[in-house]
BAVEX-709308 format. One record per residue: residue number from 1; x, y, z of N, C-alpha, C in turn; residue in three letters. Coordinates in Angstrom, 2 decimals, padded with zeros to 5 digits. Layout:
+-----+---------+---------+---------+---------+---------+---------+---------+---------+---------+--------+
: num :   neast :  nnorth :     nup :  caeast : canorth :    caup :   ceast :  cnorth :     cup : residu :
+-----+---------+---------+---------+---------+---------+---------+---------+---------+---------+--------+
: NUM :       X :       Y :       Z :       X :       Y :       Z :       X :       Y :       Z :    ala :
...
+-----+---------+---------+---------+---------+---------+---------+---------+---------+---------+--------+
This chain:
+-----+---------+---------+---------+---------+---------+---------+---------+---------+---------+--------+
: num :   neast :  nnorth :     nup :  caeast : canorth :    caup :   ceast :  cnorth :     cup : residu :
+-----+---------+---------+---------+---------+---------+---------+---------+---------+---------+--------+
:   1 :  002.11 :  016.47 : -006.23 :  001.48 :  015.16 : -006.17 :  000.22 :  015.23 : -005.31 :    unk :
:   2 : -001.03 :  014.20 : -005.58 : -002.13 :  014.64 : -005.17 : -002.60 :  012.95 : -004.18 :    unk :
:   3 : -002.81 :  012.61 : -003.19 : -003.40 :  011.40 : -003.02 : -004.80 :  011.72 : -003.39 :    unk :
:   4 : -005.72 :  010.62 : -003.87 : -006.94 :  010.39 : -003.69 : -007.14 :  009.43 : -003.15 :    unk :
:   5 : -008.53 :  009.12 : -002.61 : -009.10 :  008.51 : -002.04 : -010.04 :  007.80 : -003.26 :    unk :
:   6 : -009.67 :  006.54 : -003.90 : -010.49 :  006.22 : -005.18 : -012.17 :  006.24 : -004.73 :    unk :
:   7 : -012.91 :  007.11 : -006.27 : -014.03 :  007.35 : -005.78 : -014.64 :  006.48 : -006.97 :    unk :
:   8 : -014.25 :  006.05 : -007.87 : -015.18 :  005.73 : -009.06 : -014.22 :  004.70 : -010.06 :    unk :
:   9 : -014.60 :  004.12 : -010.67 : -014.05 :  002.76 : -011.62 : -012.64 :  003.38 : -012.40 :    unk :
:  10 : -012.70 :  004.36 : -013.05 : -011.47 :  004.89 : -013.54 : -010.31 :  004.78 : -012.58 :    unk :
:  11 : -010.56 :  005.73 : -011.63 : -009.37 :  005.97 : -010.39 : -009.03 :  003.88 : -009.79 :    unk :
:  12 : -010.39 :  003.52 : -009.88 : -009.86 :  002.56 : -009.12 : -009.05 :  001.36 : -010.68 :    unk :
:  13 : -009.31 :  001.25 : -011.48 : -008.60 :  000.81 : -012.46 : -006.87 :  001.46 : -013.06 :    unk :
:  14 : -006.88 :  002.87 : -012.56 : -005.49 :  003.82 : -012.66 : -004.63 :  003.06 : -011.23 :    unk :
:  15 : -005.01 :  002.85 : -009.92 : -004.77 :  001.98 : -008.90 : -004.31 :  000.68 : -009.17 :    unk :
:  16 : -004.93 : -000.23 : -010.12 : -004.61 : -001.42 : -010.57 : -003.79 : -001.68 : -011.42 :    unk :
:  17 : -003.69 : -000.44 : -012.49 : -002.61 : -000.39 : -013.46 : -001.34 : -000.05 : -012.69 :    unk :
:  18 : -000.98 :  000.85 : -011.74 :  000.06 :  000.87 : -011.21 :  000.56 : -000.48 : -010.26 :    unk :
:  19 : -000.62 : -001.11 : -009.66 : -000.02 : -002.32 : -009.11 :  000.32 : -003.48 : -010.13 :    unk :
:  20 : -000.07 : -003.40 : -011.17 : -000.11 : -004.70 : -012.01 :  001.46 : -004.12 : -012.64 :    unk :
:  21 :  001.82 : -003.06 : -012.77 :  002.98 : -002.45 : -013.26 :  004.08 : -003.00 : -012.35 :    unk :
:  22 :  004.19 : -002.39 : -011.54 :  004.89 : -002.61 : -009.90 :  004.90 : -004.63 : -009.55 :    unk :
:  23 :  004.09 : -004.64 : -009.43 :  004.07 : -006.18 : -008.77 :  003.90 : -006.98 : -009.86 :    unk :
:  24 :  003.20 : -007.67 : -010.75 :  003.15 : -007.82 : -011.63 :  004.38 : -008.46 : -012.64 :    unk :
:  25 :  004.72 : -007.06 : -013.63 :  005.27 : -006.92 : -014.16 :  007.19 : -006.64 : -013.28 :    unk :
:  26 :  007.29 : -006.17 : -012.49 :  008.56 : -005.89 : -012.15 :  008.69 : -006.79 : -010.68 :    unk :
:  27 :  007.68 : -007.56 : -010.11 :  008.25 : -008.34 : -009.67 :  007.89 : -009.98 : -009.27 :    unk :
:  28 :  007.25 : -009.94 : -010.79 :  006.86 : -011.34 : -011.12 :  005.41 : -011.96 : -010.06 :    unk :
:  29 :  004.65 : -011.28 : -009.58 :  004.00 : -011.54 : -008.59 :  002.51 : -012.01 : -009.46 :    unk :
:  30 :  001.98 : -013.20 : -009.41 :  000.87 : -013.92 : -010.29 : -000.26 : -012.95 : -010.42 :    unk :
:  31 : -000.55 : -012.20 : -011.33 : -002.01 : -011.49 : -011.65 : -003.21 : -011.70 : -010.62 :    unk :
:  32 : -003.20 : -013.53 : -010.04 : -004.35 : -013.84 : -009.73 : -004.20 : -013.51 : -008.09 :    unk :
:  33 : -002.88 : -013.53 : -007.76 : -002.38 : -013.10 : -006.46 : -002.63 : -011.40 : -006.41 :    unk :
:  34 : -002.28 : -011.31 : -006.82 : -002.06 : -009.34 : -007.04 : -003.56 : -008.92 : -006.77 :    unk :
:  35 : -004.25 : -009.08 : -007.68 : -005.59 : -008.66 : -007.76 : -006.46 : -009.84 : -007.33 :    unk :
:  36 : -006.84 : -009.57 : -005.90 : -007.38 : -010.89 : -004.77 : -008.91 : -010.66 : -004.54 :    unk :
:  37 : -009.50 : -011.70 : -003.97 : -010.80 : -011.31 : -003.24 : -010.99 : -010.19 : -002.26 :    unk :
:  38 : -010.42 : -009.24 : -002.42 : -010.64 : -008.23 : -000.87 : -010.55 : -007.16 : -001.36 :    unk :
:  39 : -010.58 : -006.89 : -002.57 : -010.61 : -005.77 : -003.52 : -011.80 : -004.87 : -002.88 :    unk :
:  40 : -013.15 : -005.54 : -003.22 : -014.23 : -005.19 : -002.94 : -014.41 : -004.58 : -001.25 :    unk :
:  41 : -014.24 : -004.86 : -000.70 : -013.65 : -004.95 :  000.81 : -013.13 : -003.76 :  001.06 :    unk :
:  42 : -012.05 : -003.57 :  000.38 : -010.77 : -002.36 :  000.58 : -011.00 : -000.90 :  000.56 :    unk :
:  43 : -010.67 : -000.19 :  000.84 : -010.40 :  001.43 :  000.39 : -009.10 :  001.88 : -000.78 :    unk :
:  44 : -009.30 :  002.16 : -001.60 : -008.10 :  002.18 : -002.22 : -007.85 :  003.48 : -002.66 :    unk :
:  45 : -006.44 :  003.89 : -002.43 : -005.94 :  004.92 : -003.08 : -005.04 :  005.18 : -003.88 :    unk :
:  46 : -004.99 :  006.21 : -004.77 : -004.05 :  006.67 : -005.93 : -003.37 :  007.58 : -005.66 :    unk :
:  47 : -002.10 :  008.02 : -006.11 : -001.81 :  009.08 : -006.34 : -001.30 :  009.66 : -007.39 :    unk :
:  48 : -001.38 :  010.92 : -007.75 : -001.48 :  011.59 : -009.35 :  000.13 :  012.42 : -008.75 :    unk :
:  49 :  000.66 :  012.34 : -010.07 :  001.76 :  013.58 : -010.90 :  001.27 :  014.22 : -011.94 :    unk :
:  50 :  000.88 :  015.32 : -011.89 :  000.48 :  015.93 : -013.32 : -000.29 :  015.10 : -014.09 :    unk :
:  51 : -001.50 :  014.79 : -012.99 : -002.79 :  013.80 : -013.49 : -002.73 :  012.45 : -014.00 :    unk :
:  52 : -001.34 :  012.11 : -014.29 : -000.89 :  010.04 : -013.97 : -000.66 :  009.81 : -013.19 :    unk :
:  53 : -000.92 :  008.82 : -012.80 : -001.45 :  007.67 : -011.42 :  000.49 :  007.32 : -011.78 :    unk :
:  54 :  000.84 :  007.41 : -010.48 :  002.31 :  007.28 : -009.97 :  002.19 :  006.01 : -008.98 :    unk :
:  55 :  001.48 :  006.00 : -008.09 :  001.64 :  005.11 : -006.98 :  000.01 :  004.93 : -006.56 :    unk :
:  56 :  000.24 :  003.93 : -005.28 : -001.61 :  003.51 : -005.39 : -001.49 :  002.30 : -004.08 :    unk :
:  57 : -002.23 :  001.71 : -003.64 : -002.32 :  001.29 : -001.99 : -003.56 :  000.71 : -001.77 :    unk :
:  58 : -003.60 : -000.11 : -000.54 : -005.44 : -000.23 : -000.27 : -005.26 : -000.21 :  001.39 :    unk :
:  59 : -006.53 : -000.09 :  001.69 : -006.25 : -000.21 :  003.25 : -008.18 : -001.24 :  003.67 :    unk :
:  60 : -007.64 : -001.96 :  004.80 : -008.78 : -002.59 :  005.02 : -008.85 : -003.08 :  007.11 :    unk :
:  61 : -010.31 : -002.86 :  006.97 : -009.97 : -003.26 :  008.49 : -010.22 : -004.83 :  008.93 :    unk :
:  62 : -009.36 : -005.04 :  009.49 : -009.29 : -006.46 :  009.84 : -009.27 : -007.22 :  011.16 :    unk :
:  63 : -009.95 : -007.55 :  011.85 : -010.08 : -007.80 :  013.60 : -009.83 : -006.72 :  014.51 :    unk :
:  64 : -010.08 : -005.74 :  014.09 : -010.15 : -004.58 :  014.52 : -008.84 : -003.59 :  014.41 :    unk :
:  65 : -007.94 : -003.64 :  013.70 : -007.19 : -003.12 :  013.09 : -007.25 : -002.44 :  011.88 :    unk :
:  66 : -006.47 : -001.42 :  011.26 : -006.15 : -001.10 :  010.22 : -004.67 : -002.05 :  009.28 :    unk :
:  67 : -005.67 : -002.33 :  008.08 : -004.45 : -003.51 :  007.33 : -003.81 : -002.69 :  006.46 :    unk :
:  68 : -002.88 : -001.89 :  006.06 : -001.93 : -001.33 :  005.04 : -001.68 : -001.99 :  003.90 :    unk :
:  69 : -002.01 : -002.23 :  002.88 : -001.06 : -003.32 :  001.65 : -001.56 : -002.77 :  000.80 :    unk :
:  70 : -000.66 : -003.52 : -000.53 : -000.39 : -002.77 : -001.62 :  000.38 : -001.27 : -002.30 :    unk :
:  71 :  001.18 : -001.03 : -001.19 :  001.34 : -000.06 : -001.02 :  002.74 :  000.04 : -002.53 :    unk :
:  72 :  002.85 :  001.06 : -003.56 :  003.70 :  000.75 : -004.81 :  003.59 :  002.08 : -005.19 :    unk :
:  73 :  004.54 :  001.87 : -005.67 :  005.18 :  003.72 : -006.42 :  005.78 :  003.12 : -008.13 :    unk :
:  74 :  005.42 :  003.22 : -009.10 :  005.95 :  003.76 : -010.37 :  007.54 :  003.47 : -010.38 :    unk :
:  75 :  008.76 :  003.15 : -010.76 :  009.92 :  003.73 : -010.67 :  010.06 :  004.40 : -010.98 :    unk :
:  76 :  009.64 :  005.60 : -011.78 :  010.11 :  006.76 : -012.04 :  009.52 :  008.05 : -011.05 :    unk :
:  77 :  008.78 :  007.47 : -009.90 :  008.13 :  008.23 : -008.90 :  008.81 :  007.85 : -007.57 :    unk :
:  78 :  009.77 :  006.78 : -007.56 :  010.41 :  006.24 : -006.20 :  011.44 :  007.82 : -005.89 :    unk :
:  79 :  011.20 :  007.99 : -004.70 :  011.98 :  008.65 : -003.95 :  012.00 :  010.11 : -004.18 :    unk :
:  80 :  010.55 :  010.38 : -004.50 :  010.20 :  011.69 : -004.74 :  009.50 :  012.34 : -003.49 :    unk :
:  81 :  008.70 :  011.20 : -002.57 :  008.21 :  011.56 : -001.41 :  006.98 :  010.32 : -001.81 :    unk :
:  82 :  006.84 :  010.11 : -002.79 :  005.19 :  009.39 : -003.46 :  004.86 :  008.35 : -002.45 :    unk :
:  83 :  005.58 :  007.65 : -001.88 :  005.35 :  006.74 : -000.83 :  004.78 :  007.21 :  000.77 :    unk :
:  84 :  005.88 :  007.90 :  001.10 :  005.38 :  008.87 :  001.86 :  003.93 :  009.14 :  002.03 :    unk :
:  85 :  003.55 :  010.19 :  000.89 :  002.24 :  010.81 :  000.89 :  001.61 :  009.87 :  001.32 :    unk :
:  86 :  000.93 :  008.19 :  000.71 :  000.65 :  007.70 :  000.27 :  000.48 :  006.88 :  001.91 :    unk :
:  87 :  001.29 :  007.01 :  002.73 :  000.93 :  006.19 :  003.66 :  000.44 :  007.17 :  004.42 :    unk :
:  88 :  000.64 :  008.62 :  004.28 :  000.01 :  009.49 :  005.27 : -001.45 :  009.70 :  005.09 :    unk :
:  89 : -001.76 :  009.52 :  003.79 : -002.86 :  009.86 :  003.64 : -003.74 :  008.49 :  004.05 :    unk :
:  90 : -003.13 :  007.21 :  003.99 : -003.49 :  005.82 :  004.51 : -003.91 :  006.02 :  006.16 :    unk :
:  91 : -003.11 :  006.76 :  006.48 : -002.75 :  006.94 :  008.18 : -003.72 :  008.10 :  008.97 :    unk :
:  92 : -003.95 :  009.06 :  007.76 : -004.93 :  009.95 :  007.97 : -006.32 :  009.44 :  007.94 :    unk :
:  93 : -006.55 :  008.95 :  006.77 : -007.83 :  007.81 :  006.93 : -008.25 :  007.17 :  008.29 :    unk :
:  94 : -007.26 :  005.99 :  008.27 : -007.57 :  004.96 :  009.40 : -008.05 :  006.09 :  010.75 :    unk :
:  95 : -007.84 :  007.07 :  010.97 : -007.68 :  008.10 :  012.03 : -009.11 :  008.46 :  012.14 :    unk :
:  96 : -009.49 :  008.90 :  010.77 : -011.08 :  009.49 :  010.71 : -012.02 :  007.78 :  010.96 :    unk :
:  97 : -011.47 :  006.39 :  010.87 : -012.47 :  005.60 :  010.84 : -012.29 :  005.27 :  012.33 :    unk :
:  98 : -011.54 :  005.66 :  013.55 : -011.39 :  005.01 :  014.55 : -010.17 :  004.37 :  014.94 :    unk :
:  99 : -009.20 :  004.00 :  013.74 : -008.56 :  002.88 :  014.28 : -007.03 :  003.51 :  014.48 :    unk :
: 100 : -006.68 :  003.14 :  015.43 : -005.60 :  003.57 :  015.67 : -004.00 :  002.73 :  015.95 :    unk :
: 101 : -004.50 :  001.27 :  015.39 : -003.52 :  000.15 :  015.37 : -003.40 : -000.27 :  013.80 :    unk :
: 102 : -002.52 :  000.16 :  013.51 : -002.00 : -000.08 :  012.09 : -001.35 : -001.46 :  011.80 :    unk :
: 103 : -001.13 : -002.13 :  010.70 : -000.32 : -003.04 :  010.53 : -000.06 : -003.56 :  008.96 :    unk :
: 104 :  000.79 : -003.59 :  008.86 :  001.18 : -004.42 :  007.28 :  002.23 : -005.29 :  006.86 :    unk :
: 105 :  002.71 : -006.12 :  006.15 :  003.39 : -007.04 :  005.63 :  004.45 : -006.32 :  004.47 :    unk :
: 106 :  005.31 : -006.00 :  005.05 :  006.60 : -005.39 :  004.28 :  007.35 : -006.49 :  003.57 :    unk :
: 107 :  007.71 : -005.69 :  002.52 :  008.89 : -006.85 :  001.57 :  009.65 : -005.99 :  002.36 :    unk :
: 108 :  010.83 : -007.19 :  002.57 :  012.41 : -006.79 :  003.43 :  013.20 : -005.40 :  003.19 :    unk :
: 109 :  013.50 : -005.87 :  001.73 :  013.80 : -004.02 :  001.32 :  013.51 : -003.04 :  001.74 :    unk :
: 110 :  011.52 : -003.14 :  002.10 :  011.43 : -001.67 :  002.24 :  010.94 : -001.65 :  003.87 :    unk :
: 111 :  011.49 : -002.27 :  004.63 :  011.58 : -002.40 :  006.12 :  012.13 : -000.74 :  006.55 :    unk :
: 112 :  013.19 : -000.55 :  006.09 :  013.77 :  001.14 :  006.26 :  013.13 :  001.83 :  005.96 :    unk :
: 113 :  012.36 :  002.35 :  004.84 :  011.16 :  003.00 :  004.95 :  010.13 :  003.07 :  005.67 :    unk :
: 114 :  009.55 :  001.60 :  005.98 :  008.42 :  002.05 :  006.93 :  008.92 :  002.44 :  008.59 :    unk :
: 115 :  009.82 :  001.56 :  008.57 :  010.85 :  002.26 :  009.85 :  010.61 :  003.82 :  010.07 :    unk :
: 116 :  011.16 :  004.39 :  009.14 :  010.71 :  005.84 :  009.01 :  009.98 :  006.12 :  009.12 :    unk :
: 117 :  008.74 :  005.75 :  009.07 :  007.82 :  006.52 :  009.13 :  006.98 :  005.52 :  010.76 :    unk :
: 118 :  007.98 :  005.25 :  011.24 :  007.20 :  004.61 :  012.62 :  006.80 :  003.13 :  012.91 :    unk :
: 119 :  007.06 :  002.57 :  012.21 :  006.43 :  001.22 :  012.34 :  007.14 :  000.15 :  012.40 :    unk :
: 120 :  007.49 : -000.89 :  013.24 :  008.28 : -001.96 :  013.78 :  007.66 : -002.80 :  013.74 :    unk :
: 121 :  008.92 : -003.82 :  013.40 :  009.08 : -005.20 :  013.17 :  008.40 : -006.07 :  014.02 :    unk :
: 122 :  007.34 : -006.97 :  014.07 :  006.79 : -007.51 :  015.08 :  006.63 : -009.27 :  014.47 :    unk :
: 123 :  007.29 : -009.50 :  013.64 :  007.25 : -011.02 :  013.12 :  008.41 : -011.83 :  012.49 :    unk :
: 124 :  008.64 : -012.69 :  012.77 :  009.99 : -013.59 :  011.69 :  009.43 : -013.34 :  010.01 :    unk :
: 125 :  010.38 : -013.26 :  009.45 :  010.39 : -013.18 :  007.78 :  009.55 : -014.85 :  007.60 :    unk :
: 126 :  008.90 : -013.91 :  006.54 :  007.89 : -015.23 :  005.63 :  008.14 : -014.85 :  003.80 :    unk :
: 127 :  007.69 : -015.94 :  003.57 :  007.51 : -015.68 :  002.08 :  005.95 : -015.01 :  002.21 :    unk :
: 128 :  005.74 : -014.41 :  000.65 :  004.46 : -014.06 :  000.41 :  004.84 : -013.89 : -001.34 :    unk :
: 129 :  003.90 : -014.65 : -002.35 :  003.76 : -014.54 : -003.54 :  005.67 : -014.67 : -004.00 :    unk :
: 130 :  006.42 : -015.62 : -002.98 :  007.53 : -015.18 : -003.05 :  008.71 : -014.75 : -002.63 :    unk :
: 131 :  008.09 : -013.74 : -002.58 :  009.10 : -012.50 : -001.88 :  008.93 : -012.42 : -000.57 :    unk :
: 132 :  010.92 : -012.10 :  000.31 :  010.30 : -012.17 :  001.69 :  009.24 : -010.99 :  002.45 :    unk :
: 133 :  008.84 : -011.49 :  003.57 :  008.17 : -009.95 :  004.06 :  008.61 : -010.28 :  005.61 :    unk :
: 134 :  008.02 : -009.23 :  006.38 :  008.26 : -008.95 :  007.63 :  006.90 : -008.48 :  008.29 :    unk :
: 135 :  006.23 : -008.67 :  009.11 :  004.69 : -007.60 :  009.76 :  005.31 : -006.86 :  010.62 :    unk :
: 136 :  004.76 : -005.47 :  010.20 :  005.24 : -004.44 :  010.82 :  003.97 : -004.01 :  011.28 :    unk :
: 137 :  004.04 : -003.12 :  012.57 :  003.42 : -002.34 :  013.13 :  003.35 : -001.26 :  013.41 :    unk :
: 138 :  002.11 : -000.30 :  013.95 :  002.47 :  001.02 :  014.51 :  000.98 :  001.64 :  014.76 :    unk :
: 139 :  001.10 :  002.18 :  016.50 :  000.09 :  002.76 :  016.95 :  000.24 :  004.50 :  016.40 :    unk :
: 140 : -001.34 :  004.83 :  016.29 : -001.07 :  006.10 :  015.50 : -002.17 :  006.87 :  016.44 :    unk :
+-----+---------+---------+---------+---------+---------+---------+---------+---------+---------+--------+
């Protein structure tokens, strides 16, 4: 598996097809919500299996933080590591721009995952498009 760093309209449209797949489609989340004003804004990344876009993410800085979201894997790519990569290479980024305070809005479910990989609970559950979430954190 390969992360990129989307460089050009394809990659960043292979990015959108996996979120519109993921959120979207599997978990009812409104098109107009999904794909927001901050697109333009964002950094976004993909990641490839044997050159299909599996999973995909954006990252943006926000009051002087690094913002994590969008972060989605394929189901047939869950629990291969694809998530993983996907925030390391998120985490590797934010590193080369300065920032070293991470943060993102977890759906509940995947609270144990980002757990894993370092990052704590720092808010009461909210809705978002829905679904609950949690803001998680983590200095890197």
């Amino acid at each position: 598996m390969t992360v990129k760093v989307v460089e050009n309209q394809k990659e960043l449209e292979e990015a959108f097809l996996v979120r519109k797949i993921v959120f979207v489609e599997e978990q009812n989340v409104p098109l107009e919500e999904e794909i927001d004003q901050f697109e333009d804004d964002a950094t976004h990344f993909v990641i490839y299996h044997e050159g299909s876009p599996v999973g995909a993410g954006r990252f943006r800085v926000v009051d002087g933080y690094g913002k994590v979201e969008r972060i989605c894997v394929l189901k047939e790519a869950r629990k291969t590591g694809a998530g993983k990569a996907i925030m390391k290479a998120i985490e590797s980024f934010a590193d080369t721009q300065g920032l070293h305070k991470l943060k993102l809005n977890a759906q509940t479910h995947a609270i144990p995952f980002y757990s894993g990989l370092g990052y704590e609970v720092v808010s009461e559950e909210f809705l978002d498009a829905g679904i609950p979430h949690k803001t998680m954190m983590k200095e890197v």
